[in-house]
Biopython code that builds the backbone (N, CA, C, O; Angstrom):
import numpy as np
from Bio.PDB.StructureBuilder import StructureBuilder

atoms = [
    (1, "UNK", "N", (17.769, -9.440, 11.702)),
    (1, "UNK", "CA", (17.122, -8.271, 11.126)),
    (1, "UNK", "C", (18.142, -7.172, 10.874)),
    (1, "UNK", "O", (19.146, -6.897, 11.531)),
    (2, "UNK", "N", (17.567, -6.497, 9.561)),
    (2, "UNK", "CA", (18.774, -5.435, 9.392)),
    (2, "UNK", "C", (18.450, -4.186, 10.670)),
    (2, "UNK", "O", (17.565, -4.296, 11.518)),
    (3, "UNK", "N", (19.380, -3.051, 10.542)),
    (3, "UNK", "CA", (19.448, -1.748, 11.217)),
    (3, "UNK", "C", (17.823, -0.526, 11.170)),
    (3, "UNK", "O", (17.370, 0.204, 12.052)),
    (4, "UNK", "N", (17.230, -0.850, 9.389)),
    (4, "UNK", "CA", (16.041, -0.061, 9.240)),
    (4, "UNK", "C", (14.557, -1.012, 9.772)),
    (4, "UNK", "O", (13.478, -0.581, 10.180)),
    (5, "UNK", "N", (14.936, -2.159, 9.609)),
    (5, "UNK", "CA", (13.988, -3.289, 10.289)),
    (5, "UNK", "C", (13.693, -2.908, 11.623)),
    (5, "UNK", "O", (12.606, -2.653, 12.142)),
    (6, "UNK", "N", (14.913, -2.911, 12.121)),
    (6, "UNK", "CA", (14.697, -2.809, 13.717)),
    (6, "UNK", "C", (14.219, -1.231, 14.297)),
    (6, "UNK", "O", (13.379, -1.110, 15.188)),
    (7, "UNK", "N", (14.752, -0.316, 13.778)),
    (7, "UNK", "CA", (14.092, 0.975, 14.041)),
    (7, "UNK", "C", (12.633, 1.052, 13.949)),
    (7, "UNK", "O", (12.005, 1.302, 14.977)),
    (8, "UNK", "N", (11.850, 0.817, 12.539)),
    (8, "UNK", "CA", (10.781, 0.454, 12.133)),
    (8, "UNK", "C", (9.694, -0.334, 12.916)),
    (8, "UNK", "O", (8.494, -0.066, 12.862)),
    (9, "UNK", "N", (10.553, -1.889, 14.055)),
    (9, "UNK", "CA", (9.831, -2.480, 14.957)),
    (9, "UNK", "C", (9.813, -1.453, 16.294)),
    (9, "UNK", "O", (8.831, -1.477, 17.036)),
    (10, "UNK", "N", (11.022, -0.489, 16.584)),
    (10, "UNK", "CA", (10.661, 0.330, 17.643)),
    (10, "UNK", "C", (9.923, 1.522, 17.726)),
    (10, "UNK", "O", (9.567, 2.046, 18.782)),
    (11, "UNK", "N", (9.583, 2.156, 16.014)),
    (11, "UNK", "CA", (8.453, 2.854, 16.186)),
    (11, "UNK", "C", (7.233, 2.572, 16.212)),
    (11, "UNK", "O", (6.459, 3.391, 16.707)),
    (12, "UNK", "N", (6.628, 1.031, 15.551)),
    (12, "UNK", "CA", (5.461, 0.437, 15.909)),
    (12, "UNK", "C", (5.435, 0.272, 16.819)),
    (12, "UNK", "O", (4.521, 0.864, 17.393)),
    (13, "UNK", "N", (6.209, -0.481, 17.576)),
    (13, "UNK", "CA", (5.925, -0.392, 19.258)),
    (13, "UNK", "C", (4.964, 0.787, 19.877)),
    (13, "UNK", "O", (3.814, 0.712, 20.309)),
    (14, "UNK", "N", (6.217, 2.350, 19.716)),
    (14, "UNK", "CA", (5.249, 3.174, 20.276)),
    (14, "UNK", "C", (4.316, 3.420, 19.790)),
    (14, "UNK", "O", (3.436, 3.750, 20.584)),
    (15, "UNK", "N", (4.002, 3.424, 18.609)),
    (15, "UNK", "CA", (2.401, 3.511, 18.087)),
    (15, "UNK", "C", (1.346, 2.725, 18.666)),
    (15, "UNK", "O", (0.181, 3.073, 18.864)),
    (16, "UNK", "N", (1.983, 1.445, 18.954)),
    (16, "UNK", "CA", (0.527, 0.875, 19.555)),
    (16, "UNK", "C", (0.578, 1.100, 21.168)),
    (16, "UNK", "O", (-0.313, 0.582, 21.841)),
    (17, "UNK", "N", (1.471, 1.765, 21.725)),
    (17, "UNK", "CA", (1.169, 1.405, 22.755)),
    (17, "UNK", "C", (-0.039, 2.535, 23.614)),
    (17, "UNK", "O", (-0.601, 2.420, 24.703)),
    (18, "UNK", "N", (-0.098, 3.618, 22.550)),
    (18, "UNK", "CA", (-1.365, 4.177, 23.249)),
    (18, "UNK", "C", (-2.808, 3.822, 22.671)),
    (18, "UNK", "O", (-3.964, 4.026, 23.041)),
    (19, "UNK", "N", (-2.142, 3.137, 21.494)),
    (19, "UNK", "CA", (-3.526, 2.672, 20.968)),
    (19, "UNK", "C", (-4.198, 1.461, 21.248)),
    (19, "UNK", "O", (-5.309, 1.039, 20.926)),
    (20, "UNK", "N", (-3.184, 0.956, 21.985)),
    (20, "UNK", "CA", (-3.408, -0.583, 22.625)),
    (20, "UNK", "C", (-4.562, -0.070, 23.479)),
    (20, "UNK", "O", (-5.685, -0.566, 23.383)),
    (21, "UNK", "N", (-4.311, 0.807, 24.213)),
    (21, "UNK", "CA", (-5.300, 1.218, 25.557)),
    (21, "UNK", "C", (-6.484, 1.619, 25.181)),
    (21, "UNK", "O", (-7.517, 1.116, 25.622)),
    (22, "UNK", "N", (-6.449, 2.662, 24.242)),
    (22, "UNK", "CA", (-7.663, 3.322, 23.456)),
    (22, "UNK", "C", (-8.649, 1.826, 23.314)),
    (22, "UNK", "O", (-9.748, 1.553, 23.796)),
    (23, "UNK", "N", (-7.813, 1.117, 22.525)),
    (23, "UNK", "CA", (-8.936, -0.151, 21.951)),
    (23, "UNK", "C", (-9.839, -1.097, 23.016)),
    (23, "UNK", "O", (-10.837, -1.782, 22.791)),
    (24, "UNK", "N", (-8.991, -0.830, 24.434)),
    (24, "UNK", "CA", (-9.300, -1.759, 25.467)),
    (24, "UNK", "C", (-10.257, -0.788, 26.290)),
    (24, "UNK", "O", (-10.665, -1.385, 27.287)),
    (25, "UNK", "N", (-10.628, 0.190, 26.226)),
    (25, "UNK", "CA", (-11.249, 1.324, 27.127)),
    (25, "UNK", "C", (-12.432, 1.213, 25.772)),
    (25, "UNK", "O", (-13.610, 1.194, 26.128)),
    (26, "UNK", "N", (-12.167, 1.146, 24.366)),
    (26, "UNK", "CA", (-13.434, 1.315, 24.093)),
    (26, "UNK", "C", (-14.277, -0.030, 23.998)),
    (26, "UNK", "O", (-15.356, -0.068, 23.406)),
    (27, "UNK", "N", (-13.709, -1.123, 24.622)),
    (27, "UNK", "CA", (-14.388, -2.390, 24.512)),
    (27, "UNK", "C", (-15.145, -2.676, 25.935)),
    (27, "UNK", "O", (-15.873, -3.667, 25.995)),
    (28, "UNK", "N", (-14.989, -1.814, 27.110)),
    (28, "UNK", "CA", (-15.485, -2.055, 28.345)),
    (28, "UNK", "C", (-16.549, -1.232, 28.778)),
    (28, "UNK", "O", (-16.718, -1.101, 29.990)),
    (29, "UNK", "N", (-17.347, -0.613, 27.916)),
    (29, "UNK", "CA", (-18.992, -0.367, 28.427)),
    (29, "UNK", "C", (-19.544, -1.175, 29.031)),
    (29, "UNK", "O", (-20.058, -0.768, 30.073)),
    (30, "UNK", "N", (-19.711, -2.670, 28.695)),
    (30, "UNK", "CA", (-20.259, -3.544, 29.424)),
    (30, "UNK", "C", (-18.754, -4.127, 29.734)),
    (30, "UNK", "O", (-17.666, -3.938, 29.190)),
    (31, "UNK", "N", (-19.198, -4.955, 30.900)),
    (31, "UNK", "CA", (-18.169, -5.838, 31.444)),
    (31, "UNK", "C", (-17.796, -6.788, 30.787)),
    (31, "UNK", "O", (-18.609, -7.612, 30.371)),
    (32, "UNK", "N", (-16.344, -6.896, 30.524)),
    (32, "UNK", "CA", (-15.894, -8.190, 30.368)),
    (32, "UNK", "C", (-15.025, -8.767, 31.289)),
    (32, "UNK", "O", (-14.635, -8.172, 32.294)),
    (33, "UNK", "N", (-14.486, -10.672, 30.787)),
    (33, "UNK", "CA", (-13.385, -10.819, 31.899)),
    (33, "UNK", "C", (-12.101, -10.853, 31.030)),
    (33, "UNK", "O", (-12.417, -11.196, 29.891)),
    (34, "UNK", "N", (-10.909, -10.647, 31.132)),
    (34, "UNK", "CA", (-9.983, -10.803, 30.772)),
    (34, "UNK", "C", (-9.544, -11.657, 29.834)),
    (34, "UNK", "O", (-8.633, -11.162, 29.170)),
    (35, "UNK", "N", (-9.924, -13.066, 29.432)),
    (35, "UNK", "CA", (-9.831, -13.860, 28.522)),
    (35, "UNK", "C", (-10.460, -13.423, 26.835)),
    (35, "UNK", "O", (-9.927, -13.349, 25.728)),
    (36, "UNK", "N", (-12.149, -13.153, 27.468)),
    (36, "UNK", "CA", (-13.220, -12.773, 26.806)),
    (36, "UNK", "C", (-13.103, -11.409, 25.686)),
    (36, "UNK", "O", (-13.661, -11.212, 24.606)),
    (37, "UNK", "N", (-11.886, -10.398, 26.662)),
    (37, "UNK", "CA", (-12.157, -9.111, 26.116)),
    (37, "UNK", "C", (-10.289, -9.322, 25.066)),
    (37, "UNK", "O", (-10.173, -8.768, 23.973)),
    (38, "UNK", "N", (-9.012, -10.221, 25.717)),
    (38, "UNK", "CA", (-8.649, -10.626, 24.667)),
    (38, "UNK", "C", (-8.712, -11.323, 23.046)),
    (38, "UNK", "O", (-8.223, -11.033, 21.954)),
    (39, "UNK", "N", (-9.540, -12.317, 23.543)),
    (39, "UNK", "CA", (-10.477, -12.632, 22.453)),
    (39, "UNK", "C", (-10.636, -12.059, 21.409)),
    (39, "UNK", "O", (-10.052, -12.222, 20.338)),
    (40, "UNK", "N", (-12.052, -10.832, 21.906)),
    (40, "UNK", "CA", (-12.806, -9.726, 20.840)),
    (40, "UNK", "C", (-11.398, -8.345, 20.529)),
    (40, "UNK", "O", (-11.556, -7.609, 19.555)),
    (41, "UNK", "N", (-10.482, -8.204, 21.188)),
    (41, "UNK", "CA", (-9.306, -7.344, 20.241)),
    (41, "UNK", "C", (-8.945, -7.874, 19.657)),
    (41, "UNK", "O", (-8.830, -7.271, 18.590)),
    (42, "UNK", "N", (-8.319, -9.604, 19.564)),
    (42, "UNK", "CA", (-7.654, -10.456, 18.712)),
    (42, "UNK", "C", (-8.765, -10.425, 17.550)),
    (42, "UNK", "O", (-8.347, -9.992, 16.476)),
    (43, "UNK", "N", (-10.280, -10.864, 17.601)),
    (43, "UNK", "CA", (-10.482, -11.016, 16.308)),
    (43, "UNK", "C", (-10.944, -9.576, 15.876)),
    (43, "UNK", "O", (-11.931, -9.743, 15.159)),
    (44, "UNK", "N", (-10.697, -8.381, 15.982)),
    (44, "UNK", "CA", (-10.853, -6.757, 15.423)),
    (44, "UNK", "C", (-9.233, -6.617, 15.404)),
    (44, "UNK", "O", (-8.660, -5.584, 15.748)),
    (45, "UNK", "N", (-8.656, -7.642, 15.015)),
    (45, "UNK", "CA", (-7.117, -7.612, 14.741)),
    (45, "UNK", "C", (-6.325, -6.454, 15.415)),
    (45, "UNK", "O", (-5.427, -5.755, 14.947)),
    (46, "UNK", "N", (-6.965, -6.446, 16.772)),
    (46, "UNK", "CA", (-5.607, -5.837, 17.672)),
    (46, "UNK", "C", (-5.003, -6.591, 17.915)),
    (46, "UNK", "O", (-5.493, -7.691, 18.172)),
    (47, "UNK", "N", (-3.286, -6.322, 17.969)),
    (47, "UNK", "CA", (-2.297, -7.469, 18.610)),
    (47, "UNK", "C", (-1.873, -6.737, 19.611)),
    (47, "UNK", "O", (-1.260, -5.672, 19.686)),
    (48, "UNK", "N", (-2.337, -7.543, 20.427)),
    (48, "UNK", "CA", (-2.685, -7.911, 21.967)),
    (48, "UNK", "C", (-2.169, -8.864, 22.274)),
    (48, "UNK", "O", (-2.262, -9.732, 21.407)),
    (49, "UNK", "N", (-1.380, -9.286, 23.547)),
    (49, "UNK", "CA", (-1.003, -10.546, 24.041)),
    (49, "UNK", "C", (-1.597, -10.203, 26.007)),
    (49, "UNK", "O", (-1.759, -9.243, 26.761)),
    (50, "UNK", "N", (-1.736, -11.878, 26.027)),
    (50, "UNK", "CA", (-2.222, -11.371, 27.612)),
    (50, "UNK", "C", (-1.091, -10.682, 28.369)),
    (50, "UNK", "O", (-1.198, -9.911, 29.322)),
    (51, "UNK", "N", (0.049, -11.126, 27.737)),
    (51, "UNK", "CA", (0.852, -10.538, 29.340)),
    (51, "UNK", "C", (0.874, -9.295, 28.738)),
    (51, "UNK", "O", (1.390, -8.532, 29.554)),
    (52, "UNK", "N", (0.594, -8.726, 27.778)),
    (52, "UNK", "CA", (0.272, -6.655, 27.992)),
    (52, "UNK", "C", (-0.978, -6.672, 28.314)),
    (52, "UNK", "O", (-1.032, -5.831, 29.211)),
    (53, "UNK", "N", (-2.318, -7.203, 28.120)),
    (53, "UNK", "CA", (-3.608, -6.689, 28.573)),
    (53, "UNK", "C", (-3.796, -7.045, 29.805)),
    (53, "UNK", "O", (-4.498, -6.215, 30.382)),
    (54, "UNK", "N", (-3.427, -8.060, 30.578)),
    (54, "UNK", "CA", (-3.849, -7.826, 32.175)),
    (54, "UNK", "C", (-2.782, -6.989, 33.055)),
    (54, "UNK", "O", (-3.294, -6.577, 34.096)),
    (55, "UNK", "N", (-1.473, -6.651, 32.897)),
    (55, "UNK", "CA", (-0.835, -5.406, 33.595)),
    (55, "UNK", "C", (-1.605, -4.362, 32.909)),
    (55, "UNK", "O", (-1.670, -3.474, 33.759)),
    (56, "UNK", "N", (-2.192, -3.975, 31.918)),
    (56, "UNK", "CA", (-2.724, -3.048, 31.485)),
    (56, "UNK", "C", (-3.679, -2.785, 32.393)),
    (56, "UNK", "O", (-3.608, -1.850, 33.190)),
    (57, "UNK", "N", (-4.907, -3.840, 32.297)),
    (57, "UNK", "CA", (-6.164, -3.888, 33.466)),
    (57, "UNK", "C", (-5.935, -3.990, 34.539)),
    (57, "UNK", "O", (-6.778, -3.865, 35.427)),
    (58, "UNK", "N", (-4.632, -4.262, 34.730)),
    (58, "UNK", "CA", (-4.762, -3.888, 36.693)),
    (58, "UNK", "C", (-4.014, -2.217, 36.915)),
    (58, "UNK", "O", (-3.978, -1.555, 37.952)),
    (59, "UNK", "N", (-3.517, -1.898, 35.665)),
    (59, "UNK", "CA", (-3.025, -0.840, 36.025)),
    (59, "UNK", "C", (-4.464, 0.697, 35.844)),
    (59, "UNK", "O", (-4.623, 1.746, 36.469)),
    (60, "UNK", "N", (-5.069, 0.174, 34.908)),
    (60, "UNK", "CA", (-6.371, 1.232, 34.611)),
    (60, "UNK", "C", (-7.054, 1.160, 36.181)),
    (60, "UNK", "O", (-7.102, 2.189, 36.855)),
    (61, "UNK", "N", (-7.489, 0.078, 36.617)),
    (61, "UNK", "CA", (-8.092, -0.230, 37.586)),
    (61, "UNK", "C", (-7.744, 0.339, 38.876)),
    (61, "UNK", "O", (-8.502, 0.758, 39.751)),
    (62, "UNK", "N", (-6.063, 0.270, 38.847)),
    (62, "UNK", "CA", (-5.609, 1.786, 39.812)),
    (62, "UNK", "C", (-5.776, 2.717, 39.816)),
    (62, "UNK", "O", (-6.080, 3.444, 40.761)),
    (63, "UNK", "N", (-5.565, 3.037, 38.352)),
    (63, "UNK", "CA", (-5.866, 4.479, 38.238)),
    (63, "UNK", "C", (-7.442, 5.518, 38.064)),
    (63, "UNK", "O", (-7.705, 6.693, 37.807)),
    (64, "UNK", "N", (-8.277, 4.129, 38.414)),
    (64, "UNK", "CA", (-9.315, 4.730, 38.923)),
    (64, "UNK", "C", (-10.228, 4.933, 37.372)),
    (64, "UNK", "O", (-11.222, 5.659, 37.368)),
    (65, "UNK", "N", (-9.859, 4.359, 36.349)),
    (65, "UNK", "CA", (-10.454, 4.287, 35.163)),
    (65, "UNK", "C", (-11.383, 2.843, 35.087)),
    (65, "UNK", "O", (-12.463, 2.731, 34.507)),
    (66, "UNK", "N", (-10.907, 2.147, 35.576)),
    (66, "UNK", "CA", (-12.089, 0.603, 35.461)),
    (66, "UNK", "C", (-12.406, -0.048, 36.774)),
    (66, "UNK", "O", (-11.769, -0.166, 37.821)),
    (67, "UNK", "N", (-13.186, -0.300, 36.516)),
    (67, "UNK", "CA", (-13.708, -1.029, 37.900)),
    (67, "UNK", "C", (-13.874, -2.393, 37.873)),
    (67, "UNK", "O", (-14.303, -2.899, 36.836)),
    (68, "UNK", "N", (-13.565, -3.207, 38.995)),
    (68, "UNK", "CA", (-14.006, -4.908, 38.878)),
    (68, "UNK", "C", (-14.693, -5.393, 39.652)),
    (68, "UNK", "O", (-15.008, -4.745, 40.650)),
    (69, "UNK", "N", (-15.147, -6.665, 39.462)),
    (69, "UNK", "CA", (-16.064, -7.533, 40.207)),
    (69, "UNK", "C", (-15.772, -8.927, 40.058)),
    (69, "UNK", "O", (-15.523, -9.318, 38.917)),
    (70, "UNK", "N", (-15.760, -9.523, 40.743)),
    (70, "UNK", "CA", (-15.264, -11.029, 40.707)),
    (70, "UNK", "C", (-16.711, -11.712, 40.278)),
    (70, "UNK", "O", (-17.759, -11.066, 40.320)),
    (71, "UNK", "N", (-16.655, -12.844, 39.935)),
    (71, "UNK", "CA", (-18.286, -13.524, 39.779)),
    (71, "UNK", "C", (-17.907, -14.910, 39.712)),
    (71, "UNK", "O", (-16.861, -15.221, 39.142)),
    (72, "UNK", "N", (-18.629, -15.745, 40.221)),
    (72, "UNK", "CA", (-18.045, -17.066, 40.791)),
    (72, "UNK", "C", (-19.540, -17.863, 39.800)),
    (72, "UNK", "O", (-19.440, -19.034, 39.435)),
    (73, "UNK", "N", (-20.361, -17.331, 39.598)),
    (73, "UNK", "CA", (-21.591, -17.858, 39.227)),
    (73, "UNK", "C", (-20.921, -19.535, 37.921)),
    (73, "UNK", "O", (-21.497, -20.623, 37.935)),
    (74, "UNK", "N", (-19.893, -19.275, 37.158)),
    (74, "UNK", "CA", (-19.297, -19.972, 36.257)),
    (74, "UNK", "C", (-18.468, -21.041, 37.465)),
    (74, "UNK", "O", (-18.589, -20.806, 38.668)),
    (75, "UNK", "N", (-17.701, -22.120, 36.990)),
    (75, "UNK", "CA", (-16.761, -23.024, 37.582)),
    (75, "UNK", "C", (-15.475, -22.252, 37.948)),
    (75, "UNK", "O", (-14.694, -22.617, 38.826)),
    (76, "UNK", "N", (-15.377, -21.493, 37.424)),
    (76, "UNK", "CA", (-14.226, -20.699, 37.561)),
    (76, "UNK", "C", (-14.457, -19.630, 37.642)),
    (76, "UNK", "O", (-15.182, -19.097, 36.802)),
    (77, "UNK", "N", (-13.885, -18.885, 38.756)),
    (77, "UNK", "CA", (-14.250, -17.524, 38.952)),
    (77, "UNK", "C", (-13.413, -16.860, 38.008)),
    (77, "UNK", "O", (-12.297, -17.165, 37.588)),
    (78, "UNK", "N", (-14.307, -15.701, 37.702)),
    (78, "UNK", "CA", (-13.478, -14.690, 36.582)),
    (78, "UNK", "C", (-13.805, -13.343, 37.208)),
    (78, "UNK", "O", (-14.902, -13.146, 37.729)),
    (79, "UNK", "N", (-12.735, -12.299, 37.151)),
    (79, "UNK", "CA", (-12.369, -11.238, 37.553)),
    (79, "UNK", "C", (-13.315, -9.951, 35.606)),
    (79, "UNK", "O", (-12.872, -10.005, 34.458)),
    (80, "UNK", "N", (-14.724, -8.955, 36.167)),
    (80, "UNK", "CA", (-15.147, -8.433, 35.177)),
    (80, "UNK", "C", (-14.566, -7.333, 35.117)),
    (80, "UNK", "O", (-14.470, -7.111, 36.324)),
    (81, "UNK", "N", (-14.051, -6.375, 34.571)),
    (81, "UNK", "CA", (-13.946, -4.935, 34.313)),
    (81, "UNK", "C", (-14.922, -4.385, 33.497)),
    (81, "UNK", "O", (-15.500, -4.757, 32.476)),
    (82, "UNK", "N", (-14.963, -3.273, 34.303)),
    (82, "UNK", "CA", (-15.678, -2.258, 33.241)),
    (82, "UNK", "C", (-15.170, -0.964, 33.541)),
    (82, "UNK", "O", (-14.517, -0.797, 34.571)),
    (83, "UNK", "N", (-15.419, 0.053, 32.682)),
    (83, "UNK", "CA", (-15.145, 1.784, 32.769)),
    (83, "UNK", "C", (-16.120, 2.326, 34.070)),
    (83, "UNK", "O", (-17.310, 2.033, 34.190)),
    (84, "UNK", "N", (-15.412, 3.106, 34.928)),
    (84, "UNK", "CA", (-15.858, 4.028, 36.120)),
    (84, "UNK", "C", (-16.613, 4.675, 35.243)),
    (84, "UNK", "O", (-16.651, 4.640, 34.013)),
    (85, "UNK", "N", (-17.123, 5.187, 35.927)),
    (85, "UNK", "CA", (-18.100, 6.881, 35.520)),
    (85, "UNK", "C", (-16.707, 8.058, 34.994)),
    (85, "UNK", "O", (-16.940, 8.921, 34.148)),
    (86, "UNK", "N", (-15.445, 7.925, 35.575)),
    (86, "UNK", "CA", (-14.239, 8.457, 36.194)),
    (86, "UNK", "C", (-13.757, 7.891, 34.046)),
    (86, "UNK", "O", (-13.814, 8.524, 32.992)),
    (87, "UNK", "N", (-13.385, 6.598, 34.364)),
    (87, "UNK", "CA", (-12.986, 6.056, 32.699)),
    (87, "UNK", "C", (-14.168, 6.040, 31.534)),
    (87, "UNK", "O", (-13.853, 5.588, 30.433)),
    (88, "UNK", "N", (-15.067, 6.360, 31.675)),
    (88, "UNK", "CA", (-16.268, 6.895, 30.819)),
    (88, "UNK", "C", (-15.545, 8.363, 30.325)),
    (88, "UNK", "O", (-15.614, 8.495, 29.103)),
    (89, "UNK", "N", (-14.914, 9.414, 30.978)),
    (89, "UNK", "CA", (-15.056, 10.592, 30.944)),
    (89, "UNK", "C", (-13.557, 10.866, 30.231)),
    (89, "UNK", "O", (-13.331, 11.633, 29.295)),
    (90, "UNK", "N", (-12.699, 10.099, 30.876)),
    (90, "UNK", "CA", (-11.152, 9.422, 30.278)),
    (90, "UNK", "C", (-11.320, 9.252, 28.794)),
    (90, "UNK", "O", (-10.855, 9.905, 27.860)),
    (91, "UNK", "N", (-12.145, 8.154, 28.824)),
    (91, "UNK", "CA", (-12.678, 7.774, 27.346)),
    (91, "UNK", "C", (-12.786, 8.497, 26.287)),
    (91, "UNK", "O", (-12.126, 8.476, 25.248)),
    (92, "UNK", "N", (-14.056, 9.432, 26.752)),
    (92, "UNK", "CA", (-14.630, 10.122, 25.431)),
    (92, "UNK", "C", (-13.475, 11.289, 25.514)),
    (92, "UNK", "O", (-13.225, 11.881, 24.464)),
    (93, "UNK", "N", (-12.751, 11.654, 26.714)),
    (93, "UNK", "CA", (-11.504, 12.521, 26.094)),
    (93, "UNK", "C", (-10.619, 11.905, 25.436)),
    (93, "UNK", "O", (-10.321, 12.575, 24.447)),
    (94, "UNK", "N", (-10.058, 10.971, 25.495)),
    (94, "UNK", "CA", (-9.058, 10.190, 24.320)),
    (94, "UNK", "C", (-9.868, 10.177, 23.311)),
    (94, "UNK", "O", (-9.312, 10.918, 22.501)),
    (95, "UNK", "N", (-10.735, 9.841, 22.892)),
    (95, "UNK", "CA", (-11.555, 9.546, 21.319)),
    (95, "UNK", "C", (-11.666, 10.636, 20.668)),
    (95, "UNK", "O", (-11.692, 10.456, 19.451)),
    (96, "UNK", "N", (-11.780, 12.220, 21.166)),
    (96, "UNK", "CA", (-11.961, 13.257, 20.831)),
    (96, "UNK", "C", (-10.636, 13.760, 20.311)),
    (96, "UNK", "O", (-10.593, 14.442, 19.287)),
    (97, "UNK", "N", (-9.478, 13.415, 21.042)),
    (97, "UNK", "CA", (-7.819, 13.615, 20.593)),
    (97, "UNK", "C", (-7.427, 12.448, 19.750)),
    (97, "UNK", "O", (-6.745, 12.508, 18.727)),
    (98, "UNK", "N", (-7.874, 11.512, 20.231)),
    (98, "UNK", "CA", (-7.315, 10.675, 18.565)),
    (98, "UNK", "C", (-8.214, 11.209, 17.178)),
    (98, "UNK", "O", (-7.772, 11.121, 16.032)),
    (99, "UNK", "N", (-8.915, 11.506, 17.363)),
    (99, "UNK", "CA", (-9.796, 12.059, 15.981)),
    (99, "UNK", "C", (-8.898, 13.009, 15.724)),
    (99, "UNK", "O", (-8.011, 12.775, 14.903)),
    (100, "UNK", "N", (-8.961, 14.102, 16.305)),
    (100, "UNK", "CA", (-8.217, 15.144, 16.249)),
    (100, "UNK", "C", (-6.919, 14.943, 15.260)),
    (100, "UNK", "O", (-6.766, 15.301, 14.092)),
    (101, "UNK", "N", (-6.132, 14.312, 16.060)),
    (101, "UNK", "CA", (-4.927, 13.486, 15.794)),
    (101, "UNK", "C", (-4.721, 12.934, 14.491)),
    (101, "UNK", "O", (-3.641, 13.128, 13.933)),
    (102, "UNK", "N", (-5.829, 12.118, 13.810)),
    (102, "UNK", "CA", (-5.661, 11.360, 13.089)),
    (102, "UNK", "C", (-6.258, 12.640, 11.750)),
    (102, "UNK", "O", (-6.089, 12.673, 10.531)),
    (103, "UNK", "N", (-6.817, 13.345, 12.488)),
    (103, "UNK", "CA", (-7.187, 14.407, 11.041)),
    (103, "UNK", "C", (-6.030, 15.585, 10.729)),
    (103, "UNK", "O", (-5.822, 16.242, 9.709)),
    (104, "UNK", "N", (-5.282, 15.572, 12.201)),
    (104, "UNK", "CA", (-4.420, 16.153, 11.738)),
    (104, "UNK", "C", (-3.024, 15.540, 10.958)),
    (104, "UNK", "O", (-2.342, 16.145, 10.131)),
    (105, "UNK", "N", (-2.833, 14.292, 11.424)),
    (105, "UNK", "CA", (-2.035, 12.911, 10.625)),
    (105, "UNK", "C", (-2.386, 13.383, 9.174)),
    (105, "UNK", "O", (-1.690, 13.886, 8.292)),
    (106, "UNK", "N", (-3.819, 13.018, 9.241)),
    (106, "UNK", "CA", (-3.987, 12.816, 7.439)),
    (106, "UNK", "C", (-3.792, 14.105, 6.615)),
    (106, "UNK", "O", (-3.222, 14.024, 5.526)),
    (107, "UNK", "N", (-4.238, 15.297, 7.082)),
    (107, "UNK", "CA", (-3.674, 16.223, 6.341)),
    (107, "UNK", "C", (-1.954, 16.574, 5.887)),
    (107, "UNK", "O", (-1.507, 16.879, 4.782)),
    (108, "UNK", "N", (-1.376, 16.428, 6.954)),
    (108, "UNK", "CA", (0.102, 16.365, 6.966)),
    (108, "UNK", "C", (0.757, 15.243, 6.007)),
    (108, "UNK", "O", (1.735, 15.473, 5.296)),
    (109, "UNK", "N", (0.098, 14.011, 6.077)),
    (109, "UNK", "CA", (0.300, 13.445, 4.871)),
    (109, "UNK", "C", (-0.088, 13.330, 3.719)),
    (109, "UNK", "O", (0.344, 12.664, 2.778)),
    (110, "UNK", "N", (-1.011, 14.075, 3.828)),
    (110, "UNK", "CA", (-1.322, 14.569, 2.096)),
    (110, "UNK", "C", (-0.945, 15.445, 1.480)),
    (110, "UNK", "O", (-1.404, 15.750, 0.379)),
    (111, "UNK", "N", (0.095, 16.108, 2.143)),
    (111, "UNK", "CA", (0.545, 17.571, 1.649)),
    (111, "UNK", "C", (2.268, 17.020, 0.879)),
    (111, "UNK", "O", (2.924, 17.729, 0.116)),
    (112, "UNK", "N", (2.694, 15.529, 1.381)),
    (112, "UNK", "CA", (3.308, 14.887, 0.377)),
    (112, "UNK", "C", (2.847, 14.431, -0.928)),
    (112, "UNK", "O", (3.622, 13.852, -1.689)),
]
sb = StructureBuilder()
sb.init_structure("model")
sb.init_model(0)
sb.init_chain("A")
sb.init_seg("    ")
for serial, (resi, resn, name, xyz) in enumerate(atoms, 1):
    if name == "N":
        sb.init_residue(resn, " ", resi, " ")
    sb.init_atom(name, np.array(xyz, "f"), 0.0, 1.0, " ", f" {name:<3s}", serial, name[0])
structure = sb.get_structure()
């Protein structure tokens, strides 16, 4: 890859990486398990790979934004997350600043 290639892959990087989270906080109203909730970002064409979404979910889960439950009811136990009352409130404050954000994005680029 050339020199503008590679700059270009390190500012997408940071772009998704808060939006990676945004997308995964707004998919956990109801519970999912980890496989399930890769899945539904892959086909709403987030690129997502597991090894960023489960350090992701164990790291929300510290921080007191998601909550889990194991459930054995299947052959295989699967680990559910969902949003605290705590990441409910997380939530609708990120959604309110990315709007924000993105209206202030679009004006700034329309003034090119």
């Amino acid at each position: 890859m050339d020199k503008k290639q590679d700059l270009i892959n390190s500012f997408l990087v940071e772009l998704k990486r808060g939006t990676i989270t945004l997308a995964v906080l707004s998919q956990l109203k109801n519970p999912q398990y980890g496989y399930s909730l890769l899945e539904k970002l892959v086909s709403r064409e987030v690129p997502i790979e597991s090894n960023t979404l489960y350090p992701l979910l164990r790291r929300l889960e510290k921080q007191g934004i998601l909550l889990s439950e194991w459930s054995t009811q299947e052959a295989r136990p699967r680990k559910y997350y969902k949003l605290s009352a705590f990441g409910e409130d997380v939530y609708e404050l990120l959604v309110k600043e990315w709007e924000n954000s993105v209206d202030v994005m679009q004006n700034i680029l329309r003034e090119d």
